[in-house]
The first five atom37 places (N, CA, C, CB, O) and aatype in JSON, in Angstrom:
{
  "aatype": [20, 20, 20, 20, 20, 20, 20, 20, 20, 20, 20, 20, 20, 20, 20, 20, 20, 20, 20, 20, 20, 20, 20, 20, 20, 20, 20, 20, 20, 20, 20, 20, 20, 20, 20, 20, 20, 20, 20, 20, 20, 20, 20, 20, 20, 20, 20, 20, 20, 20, 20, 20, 20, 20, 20, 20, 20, 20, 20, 20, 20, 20, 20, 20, 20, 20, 20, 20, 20, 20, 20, 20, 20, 20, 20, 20, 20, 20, 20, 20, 20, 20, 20, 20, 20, 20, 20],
  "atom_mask": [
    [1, 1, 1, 1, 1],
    [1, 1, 1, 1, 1],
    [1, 1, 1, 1, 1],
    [1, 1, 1, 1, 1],
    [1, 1, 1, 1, 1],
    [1, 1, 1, 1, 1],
    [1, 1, 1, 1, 1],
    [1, 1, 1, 1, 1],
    [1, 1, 1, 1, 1],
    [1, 1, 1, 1, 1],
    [1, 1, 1, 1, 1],
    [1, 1, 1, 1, 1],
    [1, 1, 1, 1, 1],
    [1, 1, 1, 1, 1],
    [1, 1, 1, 1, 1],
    [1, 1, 1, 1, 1],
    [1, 1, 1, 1, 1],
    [1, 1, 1, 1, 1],
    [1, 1, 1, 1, 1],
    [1, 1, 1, 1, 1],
    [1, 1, 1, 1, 1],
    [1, 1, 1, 1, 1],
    [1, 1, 1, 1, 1],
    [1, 1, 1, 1, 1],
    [1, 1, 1, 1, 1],
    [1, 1, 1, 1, 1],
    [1, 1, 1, 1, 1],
    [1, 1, 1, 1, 1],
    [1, 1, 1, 1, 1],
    [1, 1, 1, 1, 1],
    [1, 1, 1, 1, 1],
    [1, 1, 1, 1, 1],
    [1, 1, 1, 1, 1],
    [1, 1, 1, 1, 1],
    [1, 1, 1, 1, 1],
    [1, 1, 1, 1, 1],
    [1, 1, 1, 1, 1],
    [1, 1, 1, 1, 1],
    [1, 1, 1, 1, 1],
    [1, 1, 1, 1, 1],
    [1, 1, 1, 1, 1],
    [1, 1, 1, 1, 1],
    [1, 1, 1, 1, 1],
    [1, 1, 1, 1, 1],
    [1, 1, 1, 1, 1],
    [1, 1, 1, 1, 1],
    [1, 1, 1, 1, 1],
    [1, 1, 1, 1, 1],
    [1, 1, 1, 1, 1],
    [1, 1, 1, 1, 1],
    [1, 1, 1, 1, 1],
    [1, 1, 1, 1, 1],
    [1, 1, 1, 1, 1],
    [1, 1, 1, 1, 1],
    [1, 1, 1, 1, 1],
    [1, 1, 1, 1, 1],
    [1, 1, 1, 1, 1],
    [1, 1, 1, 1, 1],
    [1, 1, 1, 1, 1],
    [1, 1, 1, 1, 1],
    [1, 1, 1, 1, 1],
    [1, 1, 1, 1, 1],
    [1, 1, 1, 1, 1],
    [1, 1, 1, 1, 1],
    [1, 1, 1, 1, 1],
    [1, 1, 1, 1, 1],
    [1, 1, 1, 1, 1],
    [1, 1, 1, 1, 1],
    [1, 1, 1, 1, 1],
    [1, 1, 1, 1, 1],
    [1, 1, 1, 1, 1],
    [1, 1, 1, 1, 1],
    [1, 1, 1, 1, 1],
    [1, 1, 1, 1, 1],
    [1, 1, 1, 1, 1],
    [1, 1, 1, 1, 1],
    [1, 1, 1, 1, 1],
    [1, 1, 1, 1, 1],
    [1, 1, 1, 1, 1],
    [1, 1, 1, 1, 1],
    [1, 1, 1, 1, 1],
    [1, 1, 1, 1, 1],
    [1, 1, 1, 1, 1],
    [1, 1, 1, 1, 1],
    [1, 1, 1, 1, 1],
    [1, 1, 1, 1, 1],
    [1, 1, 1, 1, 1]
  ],
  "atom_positions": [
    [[0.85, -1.17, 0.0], [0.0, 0.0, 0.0], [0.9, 1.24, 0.0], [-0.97, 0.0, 1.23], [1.99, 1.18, 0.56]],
    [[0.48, 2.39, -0.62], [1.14, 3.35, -1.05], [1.22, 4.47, 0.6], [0.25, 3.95, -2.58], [0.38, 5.03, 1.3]],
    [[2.46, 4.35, 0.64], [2.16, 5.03, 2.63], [1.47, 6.37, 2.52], [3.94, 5.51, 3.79], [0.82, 6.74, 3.5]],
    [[1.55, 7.35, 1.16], [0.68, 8.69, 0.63], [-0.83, 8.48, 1.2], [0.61, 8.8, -1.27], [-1.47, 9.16, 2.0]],
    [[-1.17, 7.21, 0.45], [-2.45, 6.74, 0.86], [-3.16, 6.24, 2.36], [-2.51, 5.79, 0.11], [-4.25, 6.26, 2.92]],
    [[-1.75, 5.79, 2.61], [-2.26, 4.76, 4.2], [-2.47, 6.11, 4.94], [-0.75, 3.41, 5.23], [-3.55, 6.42, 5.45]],
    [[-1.48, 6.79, 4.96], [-2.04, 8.15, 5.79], [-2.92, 9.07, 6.14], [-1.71, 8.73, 5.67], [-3.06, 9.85, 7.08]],
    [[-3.63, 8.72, 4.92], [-5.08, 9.39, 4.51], [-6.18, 8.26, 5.6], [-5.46, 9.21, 2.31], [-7.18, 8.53, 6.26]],
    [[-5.53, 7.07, 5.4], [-6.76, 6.06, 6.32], [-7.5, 6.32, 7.43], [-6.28, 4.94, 6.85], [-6.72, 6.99, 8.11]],
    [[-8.56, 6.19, 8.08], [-9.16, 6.6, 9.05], [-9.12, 5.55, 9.89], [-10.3, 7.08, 8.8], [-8.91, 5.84, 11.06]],
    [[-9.29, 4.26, 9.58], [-8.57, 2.93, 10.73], [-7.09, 2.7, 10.23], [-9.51, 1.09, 10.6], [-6.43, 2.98, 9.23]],
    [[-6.8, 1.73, 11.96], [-5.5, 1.03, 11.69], [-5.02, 0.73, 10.43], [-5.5, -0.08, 12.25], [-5.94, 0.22, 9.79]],
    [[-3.92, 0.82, 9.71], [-3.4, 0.33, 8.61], [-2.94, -1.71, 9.33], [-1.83, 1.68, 8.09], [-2.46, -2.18, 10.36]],
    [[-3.38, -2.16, 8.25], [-3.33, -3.6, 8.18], [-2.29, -4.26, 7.57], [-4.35, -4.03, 7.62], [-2.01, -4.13, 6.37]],
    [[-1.61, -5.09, 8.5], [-0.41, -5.7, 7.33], [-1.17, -6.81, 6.94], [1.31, -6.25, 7.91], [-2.28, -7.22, 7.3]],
    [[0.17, -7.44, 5.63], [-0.34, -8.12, 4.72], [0.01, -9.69, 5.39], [0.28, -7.68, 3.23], [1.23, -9.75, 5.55]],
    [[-0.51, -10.65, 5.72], [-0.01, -11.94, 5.78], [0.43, -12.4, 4.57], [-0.91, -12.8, 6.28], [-0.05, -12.03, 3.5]],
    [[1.38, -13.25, 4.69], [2.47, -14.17, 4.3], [1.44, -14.78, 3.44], [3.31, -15.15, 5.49], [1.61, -14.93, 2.23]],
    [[0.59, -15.04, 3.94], [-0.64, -16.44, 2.9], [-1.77, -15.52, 1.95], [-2.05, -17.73, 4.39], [-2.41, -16.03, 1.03]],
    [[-1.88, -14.15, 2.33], [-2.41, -13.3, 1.65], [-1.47, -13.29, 0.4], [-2.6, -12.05, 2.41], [-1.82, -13.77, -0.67]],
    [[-0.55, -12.86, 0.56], [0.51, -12.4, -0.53], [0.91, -13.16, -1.39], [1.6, -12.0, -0.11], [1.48, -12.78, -2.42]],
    [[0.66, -14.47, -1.06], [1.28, -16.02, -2.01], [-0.15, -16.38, -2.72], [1.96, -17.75, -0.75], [-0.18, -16.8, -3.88]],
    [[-1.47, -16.16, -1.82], [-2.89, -16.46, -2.56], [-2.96, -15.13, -4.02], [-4.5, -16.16, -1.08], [-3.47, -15.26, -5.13]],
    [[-2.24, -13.97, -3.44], [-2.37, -12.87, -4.5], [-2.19, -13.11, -5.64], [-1.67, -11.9, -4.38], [-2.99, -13.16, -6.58]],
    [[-0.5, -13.39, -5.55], [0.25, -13.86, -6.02], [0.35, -15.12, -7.09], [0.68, -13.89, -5.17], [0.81, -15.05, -8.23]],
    [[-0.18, -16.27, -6.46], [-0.57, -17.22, -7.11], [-1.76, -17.43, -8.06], [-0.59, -17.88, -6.33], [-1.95, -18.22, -8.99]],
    [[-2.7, -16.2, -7.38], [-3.69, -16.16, -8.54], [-3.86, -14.79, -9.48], [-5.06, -16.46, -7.9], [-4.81, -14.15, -9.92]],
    [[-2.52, -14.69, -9.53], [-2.05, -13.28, -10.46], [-2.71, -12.18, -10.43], [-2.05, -13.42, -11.84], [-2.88, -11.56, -11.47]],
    [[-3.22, -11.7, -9.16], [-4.52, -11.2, -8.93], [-3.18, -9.62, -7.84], [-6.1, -12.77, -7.8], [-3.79, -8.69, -7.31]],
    [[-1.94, -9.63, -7.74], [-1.49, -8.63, -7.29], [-1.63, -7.53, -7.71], [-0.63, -8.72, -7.19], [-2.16, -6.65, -7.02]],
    [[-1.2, -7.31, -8.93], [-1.25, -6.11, -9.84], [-2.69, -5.37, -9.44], [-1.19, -6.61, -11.55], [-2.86, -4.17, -9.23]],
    [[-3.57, -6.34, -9.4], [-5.53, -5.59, -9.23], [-5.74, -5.08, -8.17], [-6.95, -6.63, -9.23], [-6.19, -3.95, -7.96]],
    [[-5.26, -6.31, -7.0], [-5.18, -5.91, -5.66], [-4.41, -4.22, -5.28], [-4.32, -7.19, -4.99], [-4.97, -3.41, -4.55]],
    [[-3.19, -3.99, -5.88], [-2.86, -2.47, -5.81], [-3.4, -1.8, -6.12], [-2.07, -2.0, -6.21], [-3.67, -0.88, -5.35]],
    [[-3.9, -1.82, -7.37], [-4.61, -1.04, -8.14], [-5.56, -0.66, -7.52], [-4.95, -1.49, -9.2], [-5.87, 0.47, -7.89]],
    [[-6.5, -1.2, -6.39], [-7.67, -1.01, -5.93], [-7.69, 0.43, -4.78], [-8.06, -2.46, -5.31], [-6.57, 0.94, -4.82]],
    [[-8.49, 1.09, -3.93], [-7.81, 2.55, -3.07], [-7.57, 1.65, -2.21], [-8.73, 4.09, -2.5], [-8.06, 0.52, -2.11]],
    [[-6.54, 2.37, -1.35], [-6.06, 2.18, -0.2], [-6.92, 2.03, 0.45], [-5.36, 2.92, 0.24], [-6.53, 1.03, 1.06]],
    [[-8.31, 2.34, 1.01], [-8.74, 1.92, 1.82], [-9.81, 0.38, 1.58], [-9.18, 3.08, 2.28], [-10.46, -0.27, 2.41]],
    [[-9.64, 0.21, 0.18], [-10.35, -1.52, -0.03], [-9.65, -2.11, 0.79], [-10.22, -2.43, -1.53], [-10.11, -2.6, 1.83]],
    [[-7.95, -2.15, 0.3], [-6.93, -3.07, 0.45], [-6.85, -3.74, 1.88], [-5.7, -2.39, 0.12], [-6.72, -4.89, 2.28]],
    [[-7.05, -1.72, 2.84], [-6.64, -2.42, 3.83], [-8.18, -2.67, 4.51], [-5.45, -1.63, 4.71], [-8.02, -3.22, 5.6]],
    [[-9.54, -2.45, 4.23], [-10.7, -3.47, 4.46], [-10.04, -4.88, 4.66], [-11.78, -3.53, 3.12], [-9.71, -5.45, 5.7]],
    [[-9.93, -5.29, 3.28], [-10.2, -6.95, 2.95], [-8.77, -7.47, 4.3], [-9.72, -7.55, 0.56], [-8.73, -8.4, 5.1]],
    [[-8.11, -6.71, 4.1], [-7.06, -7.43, 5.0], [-7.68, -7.84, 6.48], [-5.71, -6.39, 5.21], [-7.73, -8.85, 7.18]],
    [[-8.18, -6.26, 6.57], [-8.78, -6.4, 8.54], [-10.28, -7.5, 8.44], [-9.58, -4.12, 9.44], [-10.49, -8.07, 9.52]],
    [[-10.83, -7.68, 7.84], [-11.83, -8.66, 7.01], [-11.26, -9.62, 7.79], [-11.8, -8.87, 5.25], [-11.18, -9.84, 9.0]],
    [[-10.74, -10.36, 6.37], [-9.97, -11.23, 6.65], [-9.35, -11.33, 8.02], [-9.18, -11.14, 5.8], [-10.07, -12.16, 8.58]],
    [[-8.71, -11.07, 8.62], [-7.61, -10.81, 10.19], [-9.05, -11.01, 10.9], [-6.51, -8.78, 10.61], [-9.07, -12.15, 11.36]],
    [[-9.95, -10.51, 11.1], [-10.98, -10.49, 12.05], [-11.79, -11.61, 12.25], [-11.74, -9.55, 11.81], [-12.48, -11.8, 13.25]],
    [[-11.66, -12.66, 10.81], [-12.27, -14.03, 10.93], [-11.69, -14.78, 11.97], [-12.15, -14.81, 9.7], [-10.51, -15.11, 11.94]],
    [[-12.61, -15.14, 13.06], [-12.07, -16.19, 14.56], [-12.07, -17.89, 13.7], [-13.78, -16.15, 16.41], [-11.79, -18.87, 14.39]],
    [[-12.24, -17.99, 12.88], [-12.21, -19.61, 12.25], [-10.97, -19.6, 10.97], [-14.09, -20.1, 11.41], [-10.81, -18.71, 10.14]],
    [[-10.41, -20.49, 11.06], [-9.77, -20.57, 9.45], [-10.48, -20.89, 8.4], [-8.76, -21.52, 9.25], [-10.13, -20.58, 7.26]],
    [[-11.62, -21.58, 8.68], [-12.66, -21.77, 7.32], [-13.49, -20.61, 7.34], [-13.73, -23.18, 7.35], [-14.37, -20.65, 6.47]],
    [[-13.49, -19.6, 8.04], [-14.08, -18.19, 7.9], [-13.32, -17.2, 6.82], [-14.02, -17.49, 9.38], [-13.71, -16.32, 6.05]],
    [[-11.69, -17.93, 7.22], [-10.96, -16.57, 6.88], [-10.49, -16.96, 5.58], [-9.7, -16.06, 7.92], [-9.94, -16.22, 4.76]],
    [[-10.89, -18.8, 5.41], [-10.7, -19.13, 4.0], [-11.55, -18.9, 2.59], [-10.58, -20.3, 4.09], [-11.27, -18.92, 1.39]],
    [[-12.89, -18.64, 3.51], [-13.99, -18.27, 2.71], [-13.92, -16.53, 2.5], [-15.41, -18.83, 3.5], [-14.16, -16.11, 1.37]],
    [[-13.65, -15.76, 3.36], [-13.19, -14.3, 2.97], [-12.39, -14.12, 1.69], [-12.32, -13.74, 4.08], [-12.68, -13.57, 0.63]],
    [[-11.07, -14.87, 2.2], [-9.93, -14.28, 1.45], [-10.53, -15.01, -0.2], [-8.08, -14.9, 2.21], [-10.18, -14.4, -1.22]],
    [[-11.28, -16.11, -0.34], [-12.08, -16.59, -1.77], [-12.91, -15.42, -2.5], [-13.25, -17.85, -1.41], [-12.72, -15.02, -3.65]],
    [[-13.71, -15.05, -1.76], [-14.43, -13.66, -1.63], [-13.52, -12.35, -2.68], [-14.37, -13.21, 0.3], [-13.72, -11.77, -3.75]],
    [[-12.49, -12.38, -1.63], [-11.44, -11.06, -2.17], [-11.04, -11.2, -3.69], [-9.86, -11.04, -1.27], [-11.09, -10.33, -4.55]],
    [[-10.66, -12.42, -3.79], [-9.96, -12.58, -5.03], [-11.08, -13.21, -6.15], [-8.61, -13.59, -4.77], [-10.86, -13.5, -7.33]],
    [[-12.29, -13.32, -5.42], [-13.36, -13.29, -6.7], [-13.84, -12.06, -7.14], [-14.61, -14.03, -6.43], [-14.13, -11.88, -8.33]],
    [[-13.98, -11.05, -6.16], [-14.1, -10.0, -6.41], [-13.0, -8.69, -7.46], [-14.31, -9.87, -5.21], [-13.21, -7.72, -8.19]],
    [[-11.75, -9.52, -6.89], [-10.51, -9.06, -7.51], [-11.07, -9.17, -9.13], [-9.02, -10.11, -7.06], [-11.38, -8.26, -9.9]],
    [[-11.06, -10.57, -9.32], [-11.21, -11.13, -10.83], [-12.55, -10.45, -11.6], [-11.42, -12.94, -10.76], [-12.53, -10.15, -12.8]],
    [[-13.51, -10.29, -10.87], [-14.51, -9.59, -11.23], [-14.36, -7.96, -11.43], [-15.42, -9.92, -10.3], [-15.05, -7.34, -12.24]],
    [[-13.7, -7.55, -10.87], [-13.14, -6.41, -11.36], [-14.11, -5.24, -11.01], [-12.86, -6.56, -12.86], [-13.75, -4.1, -11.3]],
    [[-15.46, -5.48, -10.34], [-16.41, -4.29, -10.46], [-17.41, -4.31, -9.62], [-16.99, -4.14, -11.69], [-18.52, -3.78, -9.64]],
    [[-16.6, -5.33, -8.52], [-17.19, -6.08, -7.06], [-16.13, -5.36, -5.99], [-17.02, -8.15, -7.02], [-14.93, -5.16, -6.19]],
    [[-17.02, -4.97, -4.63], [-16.41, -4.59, -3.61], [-17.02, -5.04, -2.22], [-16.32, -3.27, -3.76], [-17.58, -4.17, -1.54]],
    [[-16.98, -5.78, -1.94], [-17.24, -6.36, -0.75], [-18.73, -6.28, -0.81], [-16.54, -5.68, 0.47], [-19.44, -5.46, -0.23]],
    [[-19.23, -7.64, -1.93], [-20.74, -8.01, -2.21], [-21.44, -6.3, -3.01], [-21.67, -8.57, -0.27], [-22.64, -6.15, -3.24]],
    [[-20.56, -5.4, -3.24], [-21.66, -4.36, -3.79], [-20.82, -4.08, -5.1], [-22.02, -2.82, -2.7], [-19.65, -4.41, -5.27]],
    [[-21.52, -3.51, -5.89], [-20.84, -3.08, -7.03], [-20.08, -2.03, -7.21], [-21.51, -2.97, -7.8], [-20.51, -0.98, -6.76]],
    [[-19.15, -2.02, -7.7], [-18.13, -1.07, -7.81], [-17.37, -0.68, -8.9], [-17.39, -1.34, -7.1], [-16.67, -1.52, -9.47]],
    [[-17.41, 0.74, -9.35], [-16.84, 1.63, -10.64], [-15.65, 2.12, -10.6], [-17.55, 2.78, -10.92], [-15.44, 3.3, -10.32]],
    [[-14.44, 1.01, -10.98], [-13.19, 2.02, -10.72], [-13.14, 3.31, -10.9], [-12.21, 1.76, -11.39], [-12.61, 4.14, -10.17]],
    [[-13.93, 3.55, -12.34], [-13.49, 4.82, -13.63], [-13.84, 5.73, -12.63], [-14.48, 5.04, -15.41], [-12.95, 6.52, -12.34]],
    [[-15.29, 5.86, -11.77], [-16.04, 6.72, -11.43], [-15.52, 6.93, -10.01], [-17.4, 6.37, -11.66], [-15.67, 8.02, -9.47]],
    [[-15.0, 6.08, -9.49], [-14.34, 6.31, -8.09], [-13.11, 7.03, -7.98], [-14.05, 5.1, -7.47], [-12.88, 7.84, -7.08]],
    [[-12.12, 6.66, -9.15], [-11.04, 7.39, -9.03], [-10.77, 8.99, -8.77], [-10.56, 7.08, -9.99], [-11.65, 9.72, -9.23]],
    [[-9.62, 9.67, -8.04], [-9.83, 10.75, -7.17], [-9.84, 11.55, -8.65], [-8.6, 11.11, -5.78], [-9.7, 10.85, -9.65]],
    [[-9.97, 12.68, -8.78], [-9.77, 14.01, -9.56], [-8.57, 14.69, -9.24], [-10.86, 14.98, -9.34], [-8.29, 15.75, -9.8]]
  ]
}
């Protein structure tokens, strides 16, 4: 995450797990994941982090990177890069 951006955040900034970064990664889905604002990124992370089950936090992080691939999904709602981006 771009620290310009994290600074702007209104919650905790979220690090990235080790298994986040290899699921990104592995499903070539990094590049999108940046691309997205700083404050998705660090959502899906605290998301994710906040699941008390591993089959909670396995079904999240599935979530993220379907949404990733979908390209116009944000946490179950729809979402307009073009129209979101700052001015």
């Amino acid at each position: 995450m771009d620290p310009k951006e994290a600074a702007g955040l209104k919650r905790p900034v979220q690090p990235m797990p080790a298994t986040i970064r290899q699921a990104l990664e592995t499903a070539g889905l990094m590049e999108t994941y940046k691309a997205r604002p700083a404050y998705q990124q660090n959502d899906y992370l605290g998301w994710i982090a906040r699941a008390r089950l591993a089959a909670t936090k396995e079904k999240r992080l599935s979530q993220m990177l379907e949404e990733l691939r979908q390209g116009n999904v944000y946490m179950k709602m729809k979402w307009d890069p073009v129209t979101s981006r700052k001015r």
